[in-house]
C-alpha positions in Angstrom: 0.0 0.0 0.0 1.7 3.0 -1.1 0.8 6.3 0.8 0.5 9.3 -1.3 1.5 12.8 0.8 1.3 16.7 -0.7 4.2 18.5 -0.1 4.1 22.1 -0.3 6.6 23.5 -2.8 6.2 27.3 -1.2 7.6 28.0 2.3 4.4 28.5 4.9 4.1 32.2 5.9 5.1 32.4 9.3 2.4 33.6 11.2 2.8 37.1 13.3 3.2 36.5 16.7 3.0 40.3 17.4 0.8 41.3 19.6 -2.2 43.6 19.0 -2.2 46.9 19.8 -4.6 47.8 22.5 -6.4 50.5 20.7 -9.5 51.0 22.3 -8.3 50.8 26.2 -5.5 53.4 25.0 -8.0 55.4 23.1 -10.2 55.2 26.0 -7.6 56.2 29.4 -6.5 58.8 26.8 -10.1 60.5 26.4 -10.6 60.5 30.0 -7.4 61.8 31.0 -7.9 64.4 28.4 -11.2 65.3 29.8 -10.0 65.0 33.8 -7.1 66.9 33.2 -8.5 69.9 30.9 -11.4 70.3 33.3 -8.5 70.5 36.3 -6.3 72.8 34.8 -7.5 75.9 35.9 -7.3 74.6 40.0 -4.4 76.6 40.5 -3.7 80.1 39.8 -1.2 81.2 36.4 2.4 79.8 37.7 4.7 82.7 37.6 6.4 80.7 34.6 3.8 80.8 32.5 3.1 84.3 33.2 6.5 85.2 31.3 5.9 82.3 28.6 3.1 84.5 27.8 5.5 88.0 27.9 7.7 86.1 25.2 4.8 85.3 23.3 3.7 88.9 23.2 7.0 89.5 21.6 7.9 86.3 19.3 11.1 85.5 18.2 13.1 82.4 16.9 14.4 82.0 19.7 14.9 83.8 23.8 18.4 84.3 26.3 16.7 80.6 28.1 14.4 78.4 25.9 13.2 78.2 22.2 10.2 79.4 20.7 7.6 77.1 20.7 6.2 77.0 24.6 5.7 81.0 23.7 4.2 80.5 20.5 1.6 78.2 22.3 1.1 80.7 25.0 0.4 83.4 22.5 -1.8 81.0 20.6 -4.0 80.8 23.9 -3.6 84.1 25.1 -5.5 85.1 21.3 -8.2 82.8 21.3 -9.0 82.9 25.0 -7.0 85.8 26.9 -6.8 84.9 30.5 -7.7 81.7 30.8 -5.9 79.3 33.0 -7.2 76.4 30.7 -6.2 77.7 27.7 -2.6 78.5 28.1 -2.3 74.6 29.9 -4.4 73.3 27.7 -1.4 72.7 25.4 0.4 70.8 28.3 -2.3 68.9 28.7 -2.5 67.4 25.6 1.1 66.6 25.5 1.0 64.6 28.7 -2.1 62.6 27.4 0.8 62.2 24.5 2.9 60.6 27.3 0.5 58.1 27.9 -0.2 56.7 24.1 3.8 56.7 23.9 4.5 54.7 26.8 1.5 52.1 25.7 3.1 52.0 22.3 6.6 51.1 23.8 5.0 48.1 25.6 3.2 47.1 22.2 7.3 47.3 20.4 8.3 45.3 22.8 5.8 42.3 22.5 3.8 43.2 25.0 -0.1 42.0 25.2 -2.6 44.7 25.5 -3.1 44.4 29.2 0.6 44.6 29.7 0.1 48.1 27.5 -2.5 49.1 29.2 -0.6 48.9 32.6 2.5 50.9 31.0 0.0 53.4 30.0 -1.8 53.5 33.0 1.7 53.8 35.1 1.8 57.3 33.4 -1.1 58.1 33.4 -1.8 58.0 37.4 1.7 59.1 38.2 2.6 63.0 39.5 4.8 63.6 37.0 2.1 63.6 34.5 0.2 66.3 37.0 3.0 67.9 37.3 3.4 68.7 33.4 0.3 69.6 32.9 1.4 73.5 33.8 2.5 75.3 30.8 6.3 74.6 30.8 9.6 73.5 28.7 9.4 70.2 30.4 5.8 69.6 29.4 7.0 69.4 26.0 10.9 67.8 26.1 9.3 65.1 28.6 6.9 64.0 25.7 9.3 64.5 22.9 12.0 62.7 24.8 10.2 59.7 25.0 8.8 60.1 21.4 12.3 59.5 20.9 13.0 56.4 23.0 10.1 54.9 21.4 11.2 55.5 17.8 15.0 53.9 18.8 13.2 50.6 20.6 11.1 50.6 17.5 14.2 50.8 15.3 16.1 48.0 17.5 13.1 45.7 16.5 12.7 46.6 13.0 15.7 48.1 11.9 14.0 50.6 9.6 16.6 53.1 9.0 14.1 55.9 8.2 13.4 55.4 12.0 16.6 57.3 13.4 16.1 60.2 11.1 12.7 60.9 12.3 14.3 60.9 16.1 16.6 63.6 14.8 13.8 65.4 13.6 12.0 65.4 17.1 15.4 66.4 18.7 15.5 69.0 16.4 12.0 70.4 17.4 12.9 69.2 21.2 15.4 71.7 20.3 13.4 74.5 19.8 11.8 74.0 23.3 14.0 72.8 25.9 18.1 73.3 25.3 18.3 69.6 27.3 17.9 67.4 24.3 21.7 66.9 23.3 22.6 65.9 26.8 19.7 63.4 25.9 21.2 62.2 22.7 24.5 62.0 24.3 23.6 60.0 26.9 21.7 57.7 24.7 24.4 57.9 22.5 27.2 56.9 25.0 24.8 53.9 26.4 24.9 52.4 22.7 28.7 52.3 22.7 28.6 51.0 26.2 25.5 48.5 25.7 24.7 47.9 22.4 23.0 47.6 19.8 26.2 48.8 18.2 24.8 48.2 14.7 23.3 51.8 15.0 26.5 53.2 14.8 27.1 52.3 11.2 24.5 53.1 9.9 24.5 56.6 7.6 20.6 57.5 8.7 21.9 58.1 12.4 24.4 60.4 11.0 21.8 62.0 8.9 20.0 62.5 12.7 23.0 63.8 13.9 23.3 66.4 11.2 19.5 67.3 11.3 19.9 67.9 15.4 23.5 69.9 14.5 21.6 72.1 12.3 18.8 73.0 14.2 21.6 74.6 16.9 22.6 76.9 14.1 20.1 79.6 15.2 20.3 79.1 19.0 23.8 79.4 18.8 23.6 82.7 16.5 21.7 84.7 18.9 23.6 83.4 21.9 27.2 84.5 20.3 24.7 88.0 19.7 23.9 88.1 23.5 27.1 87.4 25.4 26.1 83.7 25.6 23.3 84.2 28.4 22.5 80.1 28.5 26.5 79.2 29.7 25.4 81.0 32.9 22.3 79.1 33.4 23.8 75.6 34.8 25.1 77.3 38.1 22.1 79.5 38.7 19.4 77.2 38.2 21.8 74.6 40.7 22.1 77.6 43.3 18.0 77.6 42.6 17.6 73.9 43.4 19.9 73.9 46.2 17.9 76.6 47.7 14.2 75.5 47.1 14.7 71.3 46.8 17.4 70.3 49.4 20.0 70.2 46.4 21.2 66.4 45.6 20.5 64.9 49.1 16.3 65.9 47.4 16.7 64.4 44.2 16.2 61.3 44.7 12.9 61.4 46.6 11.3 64.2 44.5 12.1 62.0 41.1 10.8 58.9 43.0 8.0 61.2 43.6 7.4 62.1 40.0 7.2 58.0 39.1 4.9 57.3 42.0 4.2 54.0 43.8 3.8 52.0 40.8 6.1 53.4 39.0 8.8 52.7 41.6 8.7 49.6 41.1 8.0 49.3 37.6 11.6 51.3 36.9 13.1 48.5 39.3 12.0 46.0 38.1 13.2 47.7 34.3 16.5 47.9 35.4 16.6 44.0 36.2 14.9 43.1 33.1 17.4 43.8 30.8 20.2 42.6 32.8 18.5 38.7 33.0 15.8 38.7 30.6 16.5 37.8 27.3 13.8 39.4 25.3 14.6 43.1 27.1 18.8 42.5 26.7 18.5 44.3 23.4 17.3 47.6 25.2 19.6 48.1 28.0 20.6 51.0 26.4 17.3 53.1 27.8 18.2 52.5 31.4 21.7 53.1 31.0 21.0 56.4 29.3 18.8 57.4 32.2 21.7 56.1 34.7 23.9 58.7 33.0 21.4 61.2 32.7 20.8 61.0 36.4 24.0 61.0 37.9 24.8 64.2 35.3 21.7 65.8 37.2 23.0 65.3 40.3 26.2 66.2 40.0 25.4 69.6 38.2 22.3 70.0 40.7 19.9 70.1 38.5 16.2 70.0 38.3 14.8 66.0 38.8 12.8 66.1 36.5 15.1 67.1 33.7 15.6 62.8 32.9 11.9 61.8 33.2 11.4 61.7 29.6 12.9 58.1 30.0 10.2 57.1 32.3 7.7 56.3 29.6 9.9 53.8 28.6 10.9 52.4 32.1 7.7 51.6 32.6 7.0 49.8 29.7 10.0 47.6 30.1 9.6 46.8 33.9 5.6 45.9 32.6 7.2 43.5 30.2 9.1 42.6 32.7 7.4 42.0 35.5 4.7 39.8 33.0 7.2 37.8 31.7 8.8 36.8 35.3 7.4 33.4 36.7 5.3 35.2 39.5 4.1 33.4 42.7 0.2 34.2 43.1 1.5 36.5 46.4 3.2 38.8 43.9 -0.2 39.3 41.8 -2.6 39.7 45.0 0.4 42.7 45.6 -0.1 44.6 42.7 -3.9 45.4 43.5 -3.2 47.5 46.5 -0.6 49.1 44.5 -2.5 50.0 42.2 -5.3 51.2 44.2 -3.4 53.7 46.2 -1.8 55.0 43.0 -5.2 55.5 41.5 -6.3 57.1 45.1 -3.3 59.3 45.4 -3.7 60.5 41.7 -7.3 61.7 42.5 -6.6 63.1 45.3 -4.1 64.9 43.6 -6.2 66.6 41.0 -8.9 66.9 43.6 -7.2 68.2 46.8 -5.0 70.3 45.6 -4.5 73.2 46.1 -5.2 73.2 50.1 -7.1 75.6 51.1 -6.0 78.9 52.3 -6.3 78.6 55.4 -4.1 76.0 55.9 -1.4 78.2 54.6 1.6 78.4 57.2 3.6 81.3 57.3 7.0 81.1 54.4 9.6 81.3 56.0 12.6 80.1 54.2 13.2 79.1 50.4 12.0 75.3 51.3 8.8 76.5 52.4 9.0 78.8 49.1 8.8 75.4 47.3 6.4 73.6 49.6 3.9 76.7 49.1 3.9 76.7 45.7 3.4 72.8 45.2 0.5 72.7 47.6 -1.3 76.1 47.1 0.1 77.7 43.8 1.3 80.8 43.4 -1.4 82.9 44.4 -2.4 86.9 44.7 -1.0 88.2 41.7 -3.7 90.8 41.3 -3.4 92.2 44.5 0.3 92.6 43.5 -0.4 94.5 40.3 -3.4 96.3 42.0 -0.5 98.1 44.3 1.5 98.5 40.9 -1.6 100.7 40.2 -1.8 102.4 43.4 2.2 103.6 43.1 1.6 104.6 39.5 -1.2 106.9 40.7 1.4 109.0 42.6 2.8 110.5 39.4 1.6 113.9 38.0 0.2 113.7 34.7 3.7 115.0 33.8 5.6 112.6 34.7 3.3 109.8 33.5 3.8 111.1 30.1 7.3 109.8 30.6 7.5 106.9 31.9 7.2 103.1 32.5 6.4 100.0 34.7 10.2 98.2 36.0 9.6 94.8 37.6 12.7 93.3 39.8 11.6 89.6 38.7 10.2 88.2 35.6 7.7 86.9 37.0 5.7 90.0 38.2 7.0 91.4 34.8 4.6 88.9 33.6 2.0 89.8 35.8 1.8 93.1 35.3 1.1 92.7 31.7 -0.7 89.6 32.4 -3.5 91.3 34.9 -2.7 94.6 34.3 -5.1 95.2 31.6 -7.9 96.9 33.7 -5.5 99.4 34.8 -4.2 102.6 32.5 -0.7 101.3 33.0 2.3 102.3 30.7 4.9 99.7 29.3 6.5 96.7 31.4 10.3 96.0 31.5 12.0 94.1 34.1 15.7 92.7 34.0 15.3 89.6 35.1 16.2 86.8 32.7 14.9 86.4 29.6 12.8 89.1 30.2 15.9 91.6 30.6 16.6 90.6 27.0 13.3 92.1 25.5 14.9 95.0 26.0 15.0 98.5 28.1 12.6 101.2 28.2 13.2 103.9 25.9 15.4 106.8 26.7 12.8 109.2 27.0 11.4 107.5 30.0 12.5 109.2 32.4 10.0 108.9 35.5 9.9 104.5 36.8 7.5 103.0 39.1 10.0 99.8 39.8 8.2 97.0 42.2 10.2 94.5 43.7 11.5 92.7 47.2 11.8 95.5 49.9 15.2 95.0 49.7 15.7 96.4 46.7 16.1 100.2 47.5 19.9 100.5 48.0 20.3 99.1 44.6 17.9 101.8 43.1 19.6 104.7 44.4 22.7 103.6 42.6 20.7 103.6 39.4 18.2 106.9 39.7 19.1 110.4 41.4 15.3 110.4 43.1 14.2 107.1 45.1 11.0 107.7 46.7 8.9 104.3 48.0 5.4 105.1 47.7 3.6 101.4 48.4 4.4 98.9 50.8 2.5 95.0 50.7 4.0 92.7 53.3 1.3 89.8 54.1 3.2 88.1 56.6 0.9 84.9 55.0 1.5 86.0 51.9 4.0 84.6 49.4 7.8 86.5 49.0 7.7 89.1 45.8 4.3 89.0 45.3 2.0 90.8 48.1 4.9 89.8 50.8 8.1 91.7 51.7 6.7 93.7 48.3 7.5 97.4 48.2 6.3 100.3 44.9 8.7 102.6 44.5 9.1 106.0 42.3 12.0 106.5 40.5 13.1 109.7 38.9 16.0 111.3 36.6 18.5 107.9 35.5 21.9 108.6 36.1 22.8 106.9 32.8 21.2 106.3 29.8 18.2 103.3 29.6 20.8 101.5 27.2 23.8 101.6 28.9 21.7 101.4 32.6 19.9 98.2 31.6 23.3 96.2 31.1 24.1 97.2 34.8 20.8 95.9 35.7 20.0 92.8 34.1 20.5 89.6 35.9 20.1 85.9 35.6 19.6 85.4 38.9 16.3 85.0 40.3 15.8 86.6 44.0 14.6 84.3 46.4 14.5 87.6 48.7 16.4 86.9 52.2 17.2 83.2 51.4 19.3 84.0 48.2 22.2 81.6 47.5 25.6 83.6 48.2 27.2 82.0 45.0 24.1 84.1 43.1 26.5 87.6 43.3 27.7 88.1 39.8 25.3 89.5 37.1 25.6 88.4 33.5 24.7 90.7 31.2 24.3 91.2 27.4 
């Protein structure tokens, strides 16, 4: 008996074992945390931040002495279709933290995830502080986002190895770029992680030098109109460490604020990401993301910077520690752990959004440049009108003369920004203010010769170095109040310069931001233009 059998003559298409993405359940935690956090926005008062983001966008330009253009160009956007509203100028935030939350979800999906594994990187982010925390109007609500667009496109590129890949990443540096001067640290330190960890195959490849050339030439600019401005940003590293030290406990506070910012699932989702790719096979080829935010970190540190400034990695930590922590031969204990976890993530996240700020009356009186910090994370910057209204008040002093000639100086950028911000139903002349980036829009004009300067109440021996009449004509010192705006706040008028506005203003500008009688000691020199 002979036994006939067909025998296929084309190779069997291997079927896809790639997951599905988990469309829906993204599409759905997106919607809502679109809707939660939009509707939330406007809890807290305008951040003195965003009051200068929209100064700068009053007076657009490719690029400012301390960020690029786009965070001002979405603050102008807001401030013309809805001036004043809180929403509106974080409404652009908001939607790039819901951003945060797709990319992280579609991390898990490049690495093989299933779509409740995707749905728990996603949802890391999405119930974590750092995601309220960018939803204020801010540099880092954009570079977090585009930084782990970026993280994404590379694990994307290690699976694939679609070329085309690594020069879109150098695009998205390139508009990182034009927010947020961090991204080639970034680069570098993903860059650096390859050579240490692999894949080294990147390196040969042309499209990554293609990257590399698109990220170079998007510096051009920047770099123009530093070399124009006595390079303004190479001053920045030690005053925004003095800052830290000052207001977050310097290093010894980094760590707990950035555990803070991943939250109790995170935690241990970034832990659990960091032994993944050491001893599981199927994350080895990634190693390079945790190393990059290893070297990112300890950069931080050292240079006391901000800890947030390497959370753009977190996306993509928590994607790997879900895939991680999935693939690992769990003990039933270890999954009944995750639900109360998860549960006082979710509780802590509302209560976030729903808490805060405290009321008022919990308020306890600032008394140091800790509680500065502490005040502004639990009740916001608040009173800005009753700042501005004493603005008013000092402006009101002049004669009709002397109003004729002249113009509103503010010692910080931030009530430079309120001023204009809230000063609208006021007859107030034109705002200046030396402080920062704001210094670099310019001085008033040399006919002005009549000032109503607000500031810390400290600032009157300075003044009368500057102008041959000093004269303080408004005092606000609520001792519950908040330092530089309606406490240790003096008006004062200012007549006759001794110089004129343009060669004045480079003997007033500063970098440094006043933290009033707490200021750093190191904060004594003043760049100029």
């Amino acid at each position: 008996m002979t036994a006939v059998v067909a025998v296929r003559t084309e190779p069997e298409d291997l079927p896809n074992t790639h997951p599905q993405f988990a469309f829906r359940g993204v599409a759905l935690m997106a919607t809502l945390s679109l809707i939660v956090l939009t509707v939330t926005a406007g809890r807290y008062e305008f951040f003195g931040d965003e009051l200068y983001f929209l100064s700068a966008g009053r007076r657009l330009d490719y690029t400012f002495a301390d960020q690029g253009v786009v965070v001002a160009f979405f603050a102008h956007l807001a401030d013309m279709l809805a001036p004043g509203s809180v929403t509106a100028v974080r409404f652009p935030a908001v939607v790039m933290s819901v951003g945060a939350i797709v990319v992280s979800a579609l991390i898990a999906y490049e690495l093989r995830a299933n779509r409740r594994i995707q749905l728990l990187a996603a949802g890391c982010y999405a119930t974590s502080y750092l995601l309220v925390t960018q939803c204020a109007l801010s540099t880092f609500s954009f570079d977090a986002t585009l930084t782990a667009v970026i993280t994404w496109l590379l694990i994307r590129w290690v699976r694939t190895r679609q070329d085309w890949l690594i020069v879109v990443a150098g695009l998205v540096a390139a508009l990182d770029m034009q927010v947020k001067w961090m991204i080639p640290l970034v680069w570098a330190c993903l860059g650096i992680a390859v050579i240490v960890c692999g894949p080294r195959e990147i390196l040969r490849r042309p499209a990554l030098w293609w990257a590399n050339g698109i990220l170079a030439l998007s510096l051009v600019p920047i770099l123009y109109w530093q070399s124009q401005h006595n390079w303004p940003q190479l001053a920045m590293g030690t005053i925004i460490g003095a800052e830290q030290d000052a207001t977050g406990y310097g290093p010894p506070g980094f760590f707990p604020q950035w555990l803070g910012f991943a939250g109790f699932l995170g935690v241990p989702l970034i832990l659990i990401g960091f032994w993944a790719v050491i001893k599981q096979e199927s994350l080895r080829p990634y190693r390079f993301i945790p190393a990059a935010l290893l070297l990112m970190t300890a950069f931080v540190v050292i240079t006391h910077g901000r800890p947030y400034y390497p959370t753009g990695f977190f996306p993509a930590m928590f994607a790997i520690g879900a895939v991680g922590f999935w693939q690992f031969p769990r003990k039933r204990w270890m999954n009944l752990a995750v639900i109360p976890v998860i549960m006082i993530t979710v509780v802590t996240y509302i209560g976030t959004l729903t808490l805060l700020p405290l009321p008022p009356s919990w308020r306890s009186q600032t008394e140091d440049a800790i509680d500065l910090g502490i005040r502004s994370a639990f009740w916001g910057t608040t009173n800005w009108p009753r700042m501005v209204s004493a603005v008013d008040s000092g402006y009101e002093t002049l004669t009709p003369a002397e109003k004729a000639h002249s113009a509103i100086i503010t010692q910080g950028y931030w009530q430079g920004g309120a001023v204009e911000e809230f000063g609208g139903e006021y007859n107030l002349p034109a705002t200046y203010s030396p402080s920062r980036g704001f210094g670099f829009f310019g001085p008033p004009p040399d006919s002005v010769t009549t000032v109503i300067f607000v500031g810390l109440d400290t600032a009157e021996p300075n003044l009368r170095s500057h102008f041959a009449e000093v004269e303080r004509v408004v005092q606000l010192d609520d001792p519950m109040g908040i330092p530089g705006i309606d406490r240790m706040v003096a008006v004062w008028k200012c007549k006759t310069p001794k110089q004129p506005w343009s060669t004045l203003w480079d003997s007033m500008t500063t970098l440094y931001f006043d933290l009033g009688h707490w200021r750093d000691p190191r904060a004594t020199t003043r760049p100029t233009h």
